[in-house]
N, C-alpha and C positions, 0 to 999 in steps of 0.2 A: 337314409331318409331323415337323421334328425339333423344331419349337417346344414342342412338347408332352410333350418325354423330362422326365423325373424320376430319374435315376439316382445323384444325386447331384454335385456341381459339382464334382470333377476328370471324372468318368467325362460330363456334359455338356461340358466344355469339350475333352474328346478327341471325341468323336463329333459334334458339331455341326459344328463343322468340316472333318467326311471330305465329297467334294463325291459326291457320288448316283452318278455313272459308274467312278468309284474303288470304290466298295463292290458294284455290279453286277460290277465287273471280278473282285473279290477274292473275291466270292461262287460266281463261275464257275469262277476258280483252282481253290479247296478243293473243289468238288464234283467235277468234273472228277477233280483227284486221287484221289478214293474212286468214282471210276464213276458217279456222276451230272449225267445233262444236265440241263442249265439251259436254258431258251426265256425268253428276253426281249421282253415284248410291249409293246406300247404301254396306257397304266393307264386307258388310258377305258373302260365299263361294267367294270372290274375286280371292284366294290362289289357289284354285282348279279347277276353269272354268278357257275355252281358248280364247281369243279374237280370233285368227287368223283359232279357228276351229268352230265358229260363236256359243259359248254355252250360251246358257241361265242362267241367274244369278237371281236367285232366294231372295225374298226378307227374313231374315231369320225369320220364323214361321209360313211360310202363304202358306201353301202346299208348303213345300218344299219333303216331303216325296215322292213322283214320278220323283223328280229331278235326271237325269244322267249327268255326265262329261263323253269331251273325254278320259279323261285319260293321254293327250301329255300335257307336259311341256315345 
């Protein structure tokens, strides 16, 4: 996911290099700060479920086979 920034080459060569557990970390700090939780899931069917049509996100390989999405994007 960071192969594909375009932000220009100081602003890619500062964030390409933050490692993924550092930014989940930093992410959780500042919301936290301001009263918002953060749930960290695991990103498989991420793509396909809908937050805002409250779908269940399935862990992948662990009865995922009964799993439906709404189908909205």
């Amino acid at each position: 996911w960071k192969q594909e920034t375009n932000m220009g080459k100081r602003n890619n060569q500062s964030f390409c290099h933050l490692p993924h557990s550092l930014l989940i970390q930093m992410i959780t700090y500042k919301a936290n700060a301001v009263g918002i939780q953060v749930v960290v899931i695991e990103e498989s069917y991420t793509s396909k479920a809908s937050f805002l049509d409250n779908d269940f996100i399935p862990t992948y390989g662990e009865n995922d086979q009964n799993t439906t999405f709404s189908g909205k994007r």
